[in-house]
LOVEX-474198 format. One record per residue (C-alpha): residue in one letter; x, y, z. Coordinates in steps of 0.05 Angstrom, whole numbers, padded with zeros to 5 digits. Each point is the difference from the previous one (the first is absolute). Layout:
<rs>
{rest A; x X; y Y; z Z}
...
</rs>
This chain:
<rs>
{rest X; x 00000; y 00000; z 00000}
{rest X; x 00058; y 00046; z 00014}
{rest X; x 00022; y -00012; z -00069}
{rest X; x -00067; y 00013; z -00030}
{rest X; x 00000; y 00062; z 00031}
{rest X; x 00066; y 00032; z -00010}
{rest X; x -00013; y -00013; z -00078}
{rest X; x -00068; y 00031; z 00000}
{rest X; x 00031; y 00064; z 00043}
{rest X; x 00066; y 00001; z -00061}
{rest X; x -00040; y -00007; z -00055}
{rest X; x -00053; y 00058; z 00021}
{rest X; x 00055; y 00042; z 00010}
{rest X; x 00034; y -00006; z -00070}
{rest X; x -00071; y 00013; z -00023}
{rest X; x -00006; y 00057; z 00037}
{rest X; x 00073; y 00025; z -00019}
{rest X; x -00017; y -00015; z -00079}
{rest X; x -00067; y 00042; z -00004}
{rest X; x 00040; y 00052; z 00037}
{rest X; x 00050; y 00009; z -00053}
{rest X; x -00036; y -00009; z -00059}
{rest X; x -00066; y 00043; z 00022}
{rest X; x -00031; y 00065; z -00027}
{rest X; x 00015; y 00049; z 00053}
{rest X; x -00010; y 00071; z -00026}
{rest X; x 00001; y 00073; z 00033}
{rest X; x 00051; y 00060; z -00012}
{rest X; x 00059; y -00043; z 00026}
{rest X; x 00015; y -00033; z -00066}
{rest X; x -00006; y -00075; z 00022}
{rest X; x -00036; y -00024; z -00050}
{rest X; x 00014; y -00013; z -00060}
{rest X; x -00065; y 00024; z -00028}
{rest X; x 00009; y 00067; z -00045}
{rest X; x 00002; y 00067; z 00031}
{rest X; x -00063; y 00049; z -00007}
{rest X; x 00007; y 00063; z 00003}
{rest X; x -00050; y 00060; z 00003}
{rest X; x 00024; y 00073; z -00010}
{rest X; x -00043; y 00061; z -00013}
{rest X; x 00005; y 00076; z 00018}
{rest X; x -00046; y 00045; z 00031}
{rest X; x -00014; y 00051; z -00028}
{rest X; x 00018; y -00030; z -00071}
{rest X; x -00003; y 00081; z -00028}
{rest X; x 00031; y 00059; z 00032}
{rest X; x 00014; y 00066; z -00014}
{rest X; x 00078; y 00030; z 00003}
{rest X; x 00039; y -00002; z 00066}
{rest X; x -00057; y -00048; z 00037}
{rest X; x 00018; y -00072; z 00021}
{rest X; x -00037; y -00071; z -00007}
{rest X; x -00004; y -00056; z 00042}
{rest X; x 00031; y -00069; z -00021}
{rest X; x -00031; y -00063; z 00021}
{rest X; x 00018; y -00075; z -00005}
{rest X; x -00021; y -00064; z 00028}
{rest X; x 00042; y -00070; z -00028}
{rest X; x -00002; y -00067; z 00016}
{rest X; x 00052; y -00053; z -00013}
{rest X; x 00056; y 00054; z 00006}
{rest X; x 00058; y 00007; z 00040}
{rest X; x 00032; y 00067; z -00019}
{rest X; x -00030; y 00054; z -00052}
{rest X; x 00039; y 00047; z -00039}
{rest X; x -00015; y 00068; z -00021}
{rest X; x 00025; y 00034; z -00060}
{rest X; x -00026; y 00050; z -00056}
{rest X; x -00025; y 00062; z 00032}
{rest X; x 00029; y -00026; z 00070}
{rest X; x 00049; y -00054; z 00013}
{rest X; x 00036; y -00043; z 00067}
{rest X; x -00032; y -00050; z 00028}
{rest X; x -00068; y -00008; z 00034}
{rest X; x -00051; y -00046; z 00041}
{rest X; x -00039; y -00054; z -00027}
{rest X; x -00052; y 00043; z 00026}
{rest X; x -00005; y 00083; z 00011}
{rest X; x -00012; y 00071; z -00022}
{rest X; x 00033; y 00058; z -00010}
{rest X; x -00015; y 00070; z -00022}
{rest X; x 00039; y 00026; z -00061}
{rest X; x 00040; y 00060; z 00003}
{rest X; x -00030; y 00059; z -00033}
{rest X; x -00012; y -00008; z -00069}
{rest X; x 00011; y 00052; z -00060}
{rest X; x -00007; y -00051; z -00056}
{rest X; x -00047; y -00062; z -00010}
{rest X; x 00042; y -00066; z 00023}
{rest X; x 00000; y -00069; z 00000}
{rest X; x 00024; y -00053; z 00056}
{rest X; x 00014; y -00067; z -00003}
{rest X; x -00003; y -00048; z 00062}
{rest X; x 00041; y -00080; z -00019}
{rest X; x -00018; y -00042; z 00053}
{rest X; x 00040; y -00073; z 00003}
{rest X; x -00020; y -00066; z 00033}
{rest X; x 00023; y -00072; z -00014}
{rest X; x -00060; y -00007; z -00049}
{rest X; x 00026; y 00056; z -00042}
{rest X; x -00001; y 00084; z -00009}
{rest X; x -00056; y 00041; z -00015}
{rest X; x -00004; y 00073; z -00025}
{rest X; x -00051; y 00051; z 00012}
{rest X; x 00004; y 00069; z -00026}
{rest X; x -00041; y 00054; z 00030}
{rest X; x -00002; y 00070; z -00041}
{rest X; x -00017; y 00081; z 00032}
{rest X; x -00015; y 00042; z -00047}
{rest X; x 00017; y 00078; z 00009}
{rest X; x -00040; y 00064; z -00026}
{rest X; x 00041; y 00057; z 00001}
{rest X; x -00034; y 00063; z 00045}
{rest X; x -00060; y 00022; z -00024}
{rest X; x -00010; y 00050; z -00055}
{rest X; x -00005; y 00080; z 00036}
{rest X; x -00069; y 00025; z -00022}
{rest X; x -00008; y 00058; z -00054}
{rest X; x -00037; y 00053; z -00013}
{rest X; x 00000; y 00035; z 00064}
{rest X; x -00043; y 00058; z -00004}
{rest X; x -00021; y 00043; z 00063}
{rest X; x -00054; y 00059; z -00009}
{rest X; x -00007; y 00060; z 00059}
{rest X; x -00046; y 00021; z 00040}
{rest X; x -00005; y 00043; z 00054}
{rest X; x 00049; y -00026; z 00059}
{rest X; x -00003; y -00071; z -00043}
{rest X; x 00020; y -00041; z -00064}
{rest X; x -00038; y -00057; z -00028}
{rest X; x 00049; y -00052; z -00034}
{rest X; x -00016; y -00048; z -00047}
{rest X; x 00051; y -00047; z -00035}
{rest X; x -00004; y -00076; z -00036}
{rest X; x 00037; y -00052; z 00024}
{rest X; x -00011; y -00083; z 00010}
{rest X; x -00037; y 00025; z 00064}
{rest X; x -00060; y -00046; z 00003}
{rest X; x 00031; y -00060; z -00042}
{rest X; x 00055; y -00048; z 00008}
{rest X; x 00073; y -00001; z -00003}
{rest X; x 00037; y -00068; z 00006}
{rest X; x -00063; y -00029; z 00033}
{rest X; x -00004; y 00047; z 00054}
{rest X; x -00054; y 00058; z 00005}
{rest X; x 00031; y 00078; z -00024}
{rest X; x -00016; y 00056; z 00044}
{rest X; x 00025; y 00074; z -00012}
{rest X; x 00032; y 00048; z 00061}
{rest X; x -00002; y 00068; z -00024}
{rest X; x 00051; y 00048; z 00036}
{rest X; x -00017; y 00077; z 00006}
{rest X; x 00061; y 00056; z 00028}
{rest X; x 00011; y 00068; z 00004}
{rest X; x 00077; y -00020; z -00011}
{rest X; x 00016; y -00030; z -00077}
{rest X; x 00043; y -00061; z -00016}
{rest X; x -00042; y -00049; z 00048}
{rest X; x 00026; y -00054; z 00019}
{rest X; x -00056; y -00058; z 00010}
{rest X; x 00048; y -00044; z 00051}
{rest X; x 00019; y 00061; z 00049}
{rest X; x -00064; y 00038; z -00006}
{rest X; x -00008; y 00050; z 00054}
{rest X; x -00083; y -00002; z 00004}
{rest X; x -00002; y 00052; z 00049}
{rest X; x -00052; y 00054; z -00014}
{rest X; x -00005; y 00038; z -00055}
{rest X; x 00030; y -00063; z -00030}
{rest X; x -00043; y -00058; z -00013}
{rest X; x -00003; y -00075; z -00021}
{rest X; x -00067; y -00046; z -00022}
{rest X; x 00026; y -00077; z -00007}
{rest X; x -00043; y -00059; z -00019}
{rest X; x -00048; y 00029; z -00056}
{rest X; x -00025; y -00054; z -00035}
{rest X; x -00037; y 00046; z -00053}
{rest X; x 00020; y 00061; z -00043}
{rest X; x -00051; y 00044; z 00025}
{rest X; x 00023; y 00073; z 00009}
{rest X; x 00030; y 00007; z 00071}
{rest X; x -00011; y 00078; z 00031}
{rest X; x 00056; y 00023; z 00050}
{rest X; x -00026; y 00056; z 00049}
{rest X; x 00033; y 00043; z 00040}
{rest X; x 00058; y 00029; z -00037}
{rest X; x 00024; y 00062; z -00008}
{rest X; x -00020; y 00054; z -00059}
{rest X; x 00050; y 00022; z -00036}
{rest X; x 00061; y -00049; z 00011}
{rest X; x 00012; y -00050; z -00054}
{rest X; x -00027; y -00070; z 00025}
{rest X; x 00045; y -00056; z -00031}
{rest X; x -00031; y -00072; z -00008}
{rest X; x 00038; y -00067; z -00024}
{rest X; x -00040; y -00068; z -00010}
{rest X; x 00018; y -00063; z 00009}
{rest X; x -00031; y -00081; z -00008}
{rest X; x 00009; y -00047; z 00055}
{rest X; x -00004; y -00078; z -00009}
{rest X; x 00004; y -00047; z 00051}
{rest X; x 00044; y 00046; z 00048}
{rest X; x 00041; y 00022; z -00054}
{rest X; x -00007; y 00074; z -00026}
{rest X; x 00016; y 00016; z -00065}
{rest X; x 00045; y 00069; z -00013}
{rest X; x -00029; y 00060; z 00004}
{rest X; x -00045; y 00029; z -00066}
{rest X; x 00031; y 00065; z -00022}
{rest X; x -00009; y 00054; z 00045}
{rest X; x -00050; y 00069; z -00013}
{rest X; x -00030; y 00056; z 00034}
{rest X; x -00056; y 00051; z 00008}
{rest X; x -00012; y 00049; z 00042}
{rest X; x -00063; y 00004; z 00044}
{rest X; x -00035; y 00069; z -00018}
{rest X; x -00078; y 00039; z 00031}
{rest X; x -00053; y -00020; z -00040}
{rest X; x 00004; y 00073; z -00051}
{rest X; x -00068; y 00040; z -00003}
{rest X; x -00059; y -00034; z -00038}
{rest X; x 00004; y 00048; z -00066}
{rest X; x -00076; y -00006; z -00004}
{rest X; x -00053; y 00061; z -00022}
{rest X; x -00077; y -00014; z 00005}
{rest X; x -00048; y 00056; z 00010}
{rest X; x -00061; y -00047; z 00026}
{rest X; x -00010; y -00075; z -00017}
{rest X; x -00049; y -00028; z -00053}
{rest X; x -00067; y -00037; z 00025}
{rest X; x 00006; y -00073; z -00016}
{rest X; x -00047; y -00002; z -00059}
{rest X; x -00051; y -00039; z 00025}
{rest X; x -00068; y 00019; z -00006}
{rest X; x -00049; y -00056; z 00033}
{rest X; x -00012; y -00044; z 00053}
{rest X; x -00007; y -00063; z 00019}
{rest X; x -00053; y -00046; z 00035}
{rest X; x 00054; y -00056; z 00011}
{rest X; x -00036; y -00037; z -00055}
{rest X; x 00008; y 00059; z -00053}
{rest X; x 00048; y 00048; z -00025}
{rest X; x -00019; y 00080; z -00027}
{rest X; x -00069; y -00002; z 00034}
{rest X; x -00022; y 00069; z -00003}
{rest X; x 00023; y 00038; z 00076}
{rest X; x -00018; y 00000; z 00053}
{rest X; x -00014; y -00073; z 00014}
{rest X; x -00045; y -00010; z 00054}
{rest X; x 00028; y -00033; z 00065}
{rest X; x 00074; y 00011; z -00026}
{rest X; x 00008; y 00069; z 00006}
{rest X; x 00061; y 00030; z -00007}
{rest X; x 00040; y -00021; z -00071}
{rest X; x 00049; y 00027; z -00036}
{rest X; x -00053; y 00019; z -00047}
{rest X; x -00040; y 00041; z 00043}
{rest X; x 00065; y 00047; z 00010}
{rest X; x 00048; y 00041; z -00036}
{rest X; x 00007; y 00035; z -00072}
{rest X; x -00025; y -00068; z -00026}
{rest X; x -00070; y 00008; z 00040}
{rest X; x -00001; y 00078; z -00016}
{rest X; x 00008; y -00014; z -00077}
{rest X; x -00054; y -00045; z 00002}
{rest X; x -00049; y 00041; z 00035}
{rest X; x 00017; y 00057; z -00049}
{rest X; x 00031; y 00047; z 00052}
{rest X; x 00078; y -00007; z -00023}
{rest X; x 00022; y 00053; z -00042}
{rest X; x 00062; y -00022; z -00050}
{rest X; x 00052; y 00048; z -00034}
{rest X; x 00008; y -00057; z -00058}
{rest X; x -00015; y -00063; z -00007}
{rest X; x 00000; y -00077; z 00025}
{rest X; x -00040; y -00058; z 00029}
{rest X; x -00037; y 00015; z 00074}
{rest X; x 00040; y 00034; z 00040}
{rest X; x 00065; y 00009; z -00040}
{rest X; x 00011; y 00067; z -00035}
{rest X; x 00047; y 00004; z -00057}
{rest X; x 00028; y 00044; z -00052}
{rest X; x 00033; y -00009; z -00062}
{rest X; x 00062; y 00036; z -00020}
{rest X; x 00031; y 00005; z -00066}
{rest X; x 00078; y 00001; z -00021}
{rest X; x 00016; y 00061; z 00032}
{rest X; x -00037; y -00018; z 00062}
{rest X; x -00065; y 00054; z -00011}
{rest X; x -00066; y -00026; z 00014}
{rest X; x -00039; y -00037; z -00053}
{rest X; x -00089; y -00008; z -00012}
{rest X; x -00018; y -00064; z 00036}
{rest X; x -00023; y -00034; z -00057}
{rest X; x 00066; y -00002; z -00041}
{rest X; x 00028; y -00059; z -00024}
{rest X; x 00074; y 00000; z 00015}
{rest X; x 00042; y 00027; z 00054}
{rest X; x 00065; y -00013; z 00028}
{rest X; x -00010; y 00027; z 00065}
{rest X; x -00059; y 00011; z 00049}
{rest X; x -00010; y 00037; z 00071}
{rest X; x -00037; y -00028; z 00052}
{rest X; x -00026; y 00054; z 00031}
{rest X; x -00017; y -00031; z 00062}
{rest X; x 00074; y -00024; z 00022}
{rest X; x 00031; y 00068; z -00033}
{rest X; x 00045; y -00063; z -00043}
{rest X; x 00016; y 00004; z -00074}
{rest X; x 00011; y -00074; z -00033}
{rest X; x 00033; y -00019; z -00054}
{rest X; x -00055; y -00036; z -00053}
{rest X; x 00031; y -00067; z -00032}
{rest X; x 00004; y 00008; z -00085}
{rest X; x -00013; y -00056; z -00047}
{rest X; x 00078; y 00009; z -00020}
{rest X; x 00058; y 00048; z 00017}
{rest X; x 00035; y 00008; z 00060}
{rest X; x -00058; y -00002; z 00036}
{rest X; x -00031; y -00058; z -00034}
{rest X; x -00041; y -00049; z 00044}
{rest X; x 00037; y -00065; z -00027}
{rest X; x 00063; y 00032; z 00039}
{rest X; x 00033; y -00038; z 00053}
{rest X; x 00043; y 00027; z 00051}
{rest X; x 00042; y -00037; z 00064}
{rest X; x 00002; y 00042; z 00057}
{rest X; x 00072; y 00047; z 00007}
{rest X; x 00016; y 00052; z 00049}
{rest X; x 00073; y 00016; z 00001}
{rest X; x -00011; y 00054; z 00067}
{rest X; x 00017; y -00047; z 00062}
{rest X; x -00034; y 00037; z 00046}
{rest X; x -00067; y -00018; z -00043}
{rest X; x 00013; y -00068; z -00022}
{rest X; x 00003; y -00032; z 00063}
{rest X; x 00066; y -00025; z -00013}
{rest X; x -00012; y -00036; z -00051}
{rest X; x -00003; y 00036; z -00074}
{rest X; x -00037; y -00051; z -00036}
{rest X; x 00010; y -00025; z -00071}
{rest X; x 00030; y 00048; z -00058}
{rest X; x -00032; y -00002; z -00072}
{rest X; x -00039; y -00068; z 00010}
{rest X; x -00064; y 00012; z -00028}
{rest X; x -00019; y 00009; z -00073}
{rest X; x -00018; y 00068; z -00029}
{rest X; x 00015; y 00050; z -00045}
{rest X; x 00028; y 00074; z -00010}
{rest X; x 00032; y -00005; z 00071}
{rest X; x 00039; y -00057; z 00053}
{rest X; x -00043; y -00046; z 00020}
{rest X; x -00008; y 00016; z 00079}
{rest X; x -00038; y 00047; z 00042}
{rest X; x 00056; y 00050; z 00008}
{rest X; x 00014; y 00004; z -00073}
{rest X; x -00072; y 00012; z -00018}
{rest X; x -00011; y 00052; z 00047}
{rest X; x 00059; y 00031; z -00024}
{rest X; x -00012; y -00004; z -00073}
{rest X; x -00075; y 00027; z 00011}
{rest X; x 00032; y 00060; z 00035}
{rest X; x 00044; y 00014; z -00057}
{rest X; x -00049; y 00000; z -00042}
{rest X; x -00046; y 00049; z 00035}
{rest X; x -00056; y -00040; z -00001}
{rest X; x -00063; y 00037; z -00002}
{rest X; x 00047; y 00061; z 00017}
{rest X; x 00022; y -00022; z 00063}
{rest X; x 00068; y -00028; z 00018}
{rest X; x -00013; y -00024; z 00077}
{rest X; x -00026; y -00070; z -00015}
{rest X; x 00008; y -00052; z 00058}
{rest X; x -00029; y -00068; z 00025}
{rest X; x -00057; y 00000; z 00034}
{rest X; x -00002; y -00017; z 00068}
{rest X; x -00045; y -00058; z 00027}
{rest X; x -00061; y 00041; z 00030}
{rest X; x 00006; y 00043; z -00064}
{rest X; x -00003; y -00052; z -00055}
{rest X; x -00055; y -00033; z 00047}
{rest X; x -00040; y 00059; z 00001}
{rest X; x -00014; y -00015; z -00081}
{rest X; x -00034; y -00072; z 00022}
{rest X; x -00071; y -00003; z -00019}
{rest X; x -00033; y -00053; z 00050}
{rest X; x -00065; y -00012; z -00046}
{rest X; x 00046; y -00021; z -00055}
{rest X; x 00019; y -00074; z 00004}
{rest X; x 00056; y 00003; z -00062}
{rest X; x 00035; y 00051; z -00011}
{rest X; x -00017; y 00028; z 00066}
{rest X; x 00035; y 00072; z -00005}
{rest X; x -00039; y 00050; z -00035}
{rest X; x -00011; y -00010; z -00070}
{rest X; x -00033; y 00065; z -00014}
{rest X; x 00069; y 00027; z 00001}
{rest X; x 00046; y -00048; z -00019}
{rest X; x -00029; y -00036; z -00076}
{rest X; x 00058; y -00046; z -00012}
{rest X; x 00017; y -00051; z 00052}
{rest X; x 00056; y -00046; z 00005}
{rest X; x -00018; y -00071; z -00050}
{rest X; x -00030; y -00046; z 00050}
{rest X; x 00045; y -00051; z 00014}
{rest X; x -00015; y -00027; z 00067}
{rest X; x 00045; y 00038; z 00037}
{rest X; x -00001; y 00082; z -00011}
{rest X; x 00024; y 00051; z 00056}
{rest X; x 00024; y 00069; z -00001}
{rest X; x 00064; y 00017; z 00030}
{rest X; x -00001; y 00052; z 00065}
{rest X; x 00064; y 00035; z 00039}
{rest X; x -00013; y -00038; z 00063}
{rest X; x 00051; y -00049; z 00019}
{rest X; x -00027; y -00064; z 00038}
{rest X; x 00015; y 00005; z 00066}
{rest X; x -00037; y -00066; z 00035}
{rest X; x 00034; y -00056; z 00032}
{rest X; x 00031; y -00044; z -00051}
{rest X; x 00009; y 00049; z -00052}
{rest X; x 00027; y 00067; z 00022}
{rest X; x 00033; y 00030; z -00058}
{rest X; x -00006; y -00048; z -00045}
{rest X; x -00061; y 00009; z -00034}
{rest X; x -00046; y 00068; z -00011}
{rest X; x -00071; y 00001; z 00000}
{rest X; x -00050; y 00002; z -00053}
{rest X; x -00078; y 00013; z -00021}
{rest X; x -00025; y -00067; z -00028}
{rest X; x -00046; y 00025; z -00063}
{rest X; x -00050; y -00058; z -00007}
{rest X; x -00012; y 00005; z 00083}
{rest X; x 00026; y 00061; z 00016}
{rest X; x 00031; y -00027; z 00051}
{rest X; x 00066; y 00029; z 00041}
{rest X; x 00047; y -00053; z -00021}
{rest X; x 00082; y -00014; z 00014}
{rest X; x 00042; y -00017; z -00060}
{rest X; x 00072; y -00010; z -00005}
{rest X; x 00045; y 00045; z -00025}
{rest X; x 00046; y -00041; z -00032}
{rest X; x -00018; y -00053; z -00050}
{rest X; x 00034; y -00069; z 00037}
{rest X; x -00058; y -00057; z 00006}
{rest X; x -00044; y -00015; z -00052}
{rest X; x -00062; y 00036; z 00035}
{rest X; x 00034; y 00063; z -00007}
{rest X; x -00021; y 00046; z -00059}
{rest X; x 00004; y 00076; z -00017}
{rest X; x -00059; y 00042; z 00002}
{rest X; x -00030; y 00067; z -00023}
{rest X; x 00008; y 00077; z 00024}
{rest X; x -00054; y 00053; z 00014}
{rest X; x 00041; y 00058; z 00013}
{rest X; x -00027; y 00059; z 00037}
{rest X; x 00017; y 00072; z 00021}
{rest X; x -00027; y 00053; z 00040}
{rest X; x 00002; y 00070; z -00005}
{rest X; x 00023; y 00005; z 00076}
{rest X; x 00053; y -00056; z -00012}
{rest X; x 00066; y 00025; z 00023}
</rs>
């Protein structure tokens, strides 16, 4: 029995000993010969310049890895390790070795250089403030990462973005995700203001855009002359249900129709100097600006002589032809709200094709004998709007030839816009179908924007 069992204990063992040896053991300490794995990534895969990645790896099978390519020395079967900053796109290569064999893995980072500066900074004044607009990536992406703009405003020039003193008056908005117009307050008329843009992509800011300036001015005197304002046109009333109901209506007392030059022309007790529907009295003038019977066919000027204004009346061709188009140009700074607008971008003929050209051509020529032609202002130009009118809705008693409908028509006034998200870059307008005040911009950059149409005016008190 002894025997037995000594055999049976020997022979278990030499089992034991041969699966030991010849077994499938596997892990990172290479004592198998199975093949190496090996997995090797990077995170992030895309970076912009001067940022850093993390590499990853995980093998099994190994017993030393080797790095080379865009890194190199030896490594772990197992690890990570952030990259030194990057200025170009790399690629590094992990060989890992077992005794079933190597494996290689490449893992690749690309690089995006710094993003692009924006361009065309532009910053309009106001009183104490600018409004700056600009376009940039600001709202898209940039290597995969979201672009935001930081916009840097200083009373000192040559700003430097990285070692920017934001102490007042200076001032810096980061993170705008949108190029909306962005209004700075609170700095001071008459210095130059200097602004520089810049894109920023995940941390990393691109160089400045280049660098301008305005200077913050008062808002200048409204150049404005109106001796009393017209009535609105409108005749009748309503019931709610109906429109030009005889007035009064009963229970809804009270209407714009019971009131005004409008309600005394209809109950006969308005007395006129000329001509004109309701409440609007007009007068034609002839080429040398001398009054001219009501019923005459063709005039180039007319007085309202309710407002004390003299308008310029649209032609059929000429320089003051209706089919004329005009951008909006004022050279004076301390009218343009800082920003000029567009030079010569309409189309028209016998002068440039902008507001300040026109103006100035219609002076040289004396038209109707007077050589102090202007823009209108908003409330003057309004004052032509005739509310019972649907389209065109100013007066056409007085002005025969209107602009060719073609679904947007507006006449130009001096008034820069001065709201929110558009201070200085637009100017406001009369729409003709509504007769509506509307804001249109100056210069001709999307594809909404178009040129309109002038009504110039004078006044015998202008300055």
């Amino acid at each position: 029995m002894h025997y037995r069992e000594n055999l049976l204990i020997v022979t278990f063992l030499s089992l034991a000993i041969v699966g030991c040896g010849g077994g499938g053991q596997s892990g990172s300490g290479g004592s198998s010969d199975d093949p190496p794995t090996l997995e090797f990534f990077a995170t992030p895969r895309a970076i912009i310049n001067g940022q850093t990645s993390v590499l990853t790896w995980t093998s099994t099978n190994a017993s030393r890895c080797t790095a080379s390519g865009a890194w190199n020395g030896s490594r772990p079967v197992s690890g990570s390790e952030v990259t030194a900053a990057l200025a170009t796109s790399a690629t590094f290569v992990l060989n890992c070795t077992g005794k079933g064999g190597t494996v290689d893995r490449n893992a690749t980072v690309d690089v995006s250089p710094d993003p692009t500066p924006p361009h065309a900074i532009r910053a309009t004044l106001g009183d104490g403030s600018i409004t700056v607009s600009w376009l940039s990536l600001a709202g898209s992406y940039y290597a995969g990462y979201p672009v935001t703009t930081s916009i840097y405003v200083s009373t000192n020039p040559n700003i430097d973005p990285k070692n920017f003193d934001g102490s007042p008056p200076n001032q810096v908005r980061r993170g705008l995700e949108i190029m909306l117009p962005v209004v700075f307050r609170g700095l001071p008329n008459g210095t130059p203001v200097y602004v520089v843009a810049t894109d920023v992509a995940n941390g990393v800011e691109s160089a400045p855009s280049l660098e301008i300036s305005v200077t913050p001015q008062p808002v200048p005197p409204l150049l404005e002359s109106i001796d009393s304002l017209n009535d609105s046109g409108v005749t009748g009333c309503t019931d709610l249900a109906l429109r030009s109901l005889p007035c009064p209506v009963p229970n809804l007392p009270g209407q714009d129709g019971d009131h005004g030059r409008d309600a005394a022309f209809r109950d006969g007790q308005l007395v006129k100097t000329g001509f004109g529907p309701a409440g609007f009295d007009l007068t034609k003038l002839d080429a040398n600006g001398s009054p001219l019977p009501d019923d005459s066919v063709a005039w180039p000027c007319i007085r309202d002589n309710v407002t004390g204004l003299t308008w310029e009346v649209p032609a059929v061709s000429g320089l003051t032809s209706v089919q004329n188009l005009y951008t909006w140009y004022e050279p004076d700074p301390l009218l343009n709200g800082g920003d000029p607008g567009q030079l010569d971008g309409g189309s028209c003929t016998d002068s440039r094709c902008d507001t300040d050209a026109f103006i100035q051509a219609l002076n040289d020529a004396g038209h109707c004998g007077f050589q102090d032609w202007r823009l209108p202002t908003r409330r003057e130009l309004f004052s032509l709007v005739d509310f019972s009118r649907v389209e065109p809705a100013i007066v056409v008693d007085a002005f025969p030839n209107f602009p060719p409908s073609n679904g947007t028509r507006f006449f130009w006034t001096s008034g820069t816009n001065s709201s929110t998200t558009l201070t200085g870059f637009a100017a406001w307008a009369v729409d003709v179908g509504s007769g509506q005040i509307v804001s249109r911009a100056k210069t001709l950059r999307d594809p909404g924007d178009i040129p309109g149409h002038i009504l110039a005016v004078r006044a015998d008190a202008s300055p």
